[in-house]
C-alpha positions as CSV (number, residue, x, y, z in Angstrom):
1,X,4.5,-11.7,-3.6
2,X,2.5,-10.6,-6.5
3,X,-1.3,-10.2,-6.2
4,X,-4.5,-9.8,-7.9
5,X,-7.1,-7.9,-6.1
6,X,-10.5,-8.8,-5.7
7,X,-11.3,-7.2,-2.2
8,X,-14.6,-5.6,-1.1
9,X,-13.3,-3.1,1.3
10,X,-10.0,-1.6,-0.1
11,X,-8.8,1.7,0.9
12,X,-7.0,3.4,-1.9
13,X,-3.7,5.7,-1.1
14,X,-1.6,7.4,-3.8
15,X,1.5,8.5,-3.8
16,X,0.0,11.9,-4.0
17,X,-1.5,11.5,-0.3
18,X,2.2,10.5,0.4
19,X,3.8,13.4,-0.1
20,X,1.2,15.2,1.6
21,X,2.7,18.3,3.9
22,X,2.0,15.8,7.0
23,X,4.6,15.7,9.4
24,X,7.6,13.8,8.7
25,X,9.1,9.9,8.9
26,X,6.9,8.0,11.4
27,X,4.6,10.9,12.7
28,X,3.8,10.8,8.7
29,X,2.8,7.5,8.2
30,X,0.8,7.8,11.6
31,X,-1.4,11.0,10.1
32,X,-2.5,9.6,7.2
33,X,-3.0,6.5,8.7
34,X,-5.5,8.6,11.5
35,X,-6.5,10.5,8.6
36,X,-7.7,7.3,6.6
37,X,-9.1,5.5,9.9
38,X,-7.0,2.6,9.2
39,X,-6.4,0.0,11.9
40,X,-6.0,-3.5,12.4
41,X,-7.4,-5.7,9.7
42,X,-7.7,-3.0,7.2
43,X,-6.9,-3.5,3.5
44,X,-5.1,-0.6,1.6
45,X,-3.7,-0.1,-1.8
46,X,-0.7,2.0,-1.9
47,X,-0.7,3.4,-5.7
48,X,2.7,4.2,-7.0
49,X,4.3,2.8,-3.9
50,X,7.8,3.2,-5.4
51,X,10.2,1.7,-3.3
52,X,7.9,0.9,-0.5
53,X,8.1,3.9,2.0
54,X,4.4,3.9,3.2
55,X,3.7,0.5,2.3
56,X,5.9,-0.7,5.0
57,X,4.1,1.8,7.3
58,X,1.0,1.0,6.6
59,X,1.5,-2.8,7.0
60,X,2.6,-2.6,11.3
61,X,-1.0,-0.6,11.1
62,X,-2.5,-3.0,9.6
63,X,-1.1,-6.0,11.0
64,X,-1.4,-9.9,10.3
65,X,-5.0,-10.0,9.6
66,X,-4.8,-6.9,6.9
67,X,-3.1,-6.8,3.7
68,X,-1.0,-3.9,1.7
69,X,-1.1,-3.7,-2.2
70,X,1.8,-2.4,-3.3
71,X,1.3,-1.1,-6.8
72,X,3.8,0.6,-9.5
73,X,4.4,0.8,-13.1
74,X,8.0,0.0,-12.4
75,X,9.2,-3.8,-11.9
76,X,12.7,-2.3,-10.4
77,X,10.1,-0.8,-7.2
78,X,7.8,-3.6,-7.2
79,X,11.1,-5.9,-7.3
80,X,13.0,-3.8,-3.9
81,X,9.5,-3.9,-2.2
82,X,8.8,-7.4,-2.2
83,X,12.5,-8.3,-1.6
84,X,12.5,-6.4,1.9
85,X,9.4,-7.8,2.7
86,X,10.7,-10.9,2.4
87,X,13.5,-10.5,3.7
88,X,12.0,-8.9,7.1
89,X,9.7,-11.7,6.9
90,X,6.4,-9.8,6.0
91,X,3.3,-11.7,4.9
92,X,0.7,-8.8,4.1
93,X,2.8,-6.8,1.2
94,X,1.3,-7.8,-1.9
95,X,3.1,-6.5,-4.8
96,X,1.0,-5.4,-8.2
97,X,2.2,-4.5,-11.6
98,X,0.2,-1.9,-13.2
99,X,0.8,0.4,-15.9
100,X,0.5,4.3,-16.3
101,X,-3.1,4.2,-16.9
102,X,-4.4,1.3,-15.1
103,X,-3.8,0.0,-11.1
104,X,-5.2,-3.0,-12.3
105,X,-7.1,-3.1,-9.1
106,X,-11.1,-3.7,-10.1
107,X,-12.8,-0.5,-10.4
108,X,-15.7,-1.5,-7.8
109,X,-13.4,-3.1,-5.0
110,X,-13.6,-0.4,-2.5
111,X,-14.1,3.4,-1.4
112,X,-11.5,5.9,-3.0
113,X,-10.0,8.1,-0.3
């Protein structure tokens, strides 16, 4: 589903934090989650989520009563992201266009990591 964001308490990722040299697969998604202090309830913005890779993660983290904004430049990424999240039935993907120098998330809605 697409989204606007207008959330007090958003944790930014990027897709440079992504590629991090973590660990690998889920041990990966788990560090940078520890690393971030995310946990139930949280709200995160994954910027330049691609095709969805730690968006997906970061959603069992954050669990019903957190959200993910998925954000990308590209409709094609935006597009596979909110189609698996459909179809594995996920309510707290949100899905945001931006372009290469906006996120289109508001400047002041939350800490920068």
């Amino acid at each position: 589903m697409q989204a606007t964001i207008h959330h007090q308490s958003v944790i930014f990722l990027t897709a440079a934090l992504a590629l991090a040299p973590f660990a690998n697969g889920r041990e990966k998604g788990e560090r940078i989650a520890a690393e971030l202090g995310l946990k139930e309830g949280s709200v995160v913005a994954d910027i330049g989520c691609g095709k969805g890779w730690l968006s997906f993660r970061m959603s069992k983290i954050v669990g019903d009563s957190g959200k993910v904004f998925a954000t990308d430049i590209s409709d094609k990424y935006l597009k596979i992201v909110s189609d698996r999240a459909q179809k594995e039935n996920i309510k707290n993907i949100y899905t945001v266009k931006s372009d290469p120098a906006r996120t289109e998330l508001a400047p002041s809605s939350g800490e920068v990591i």
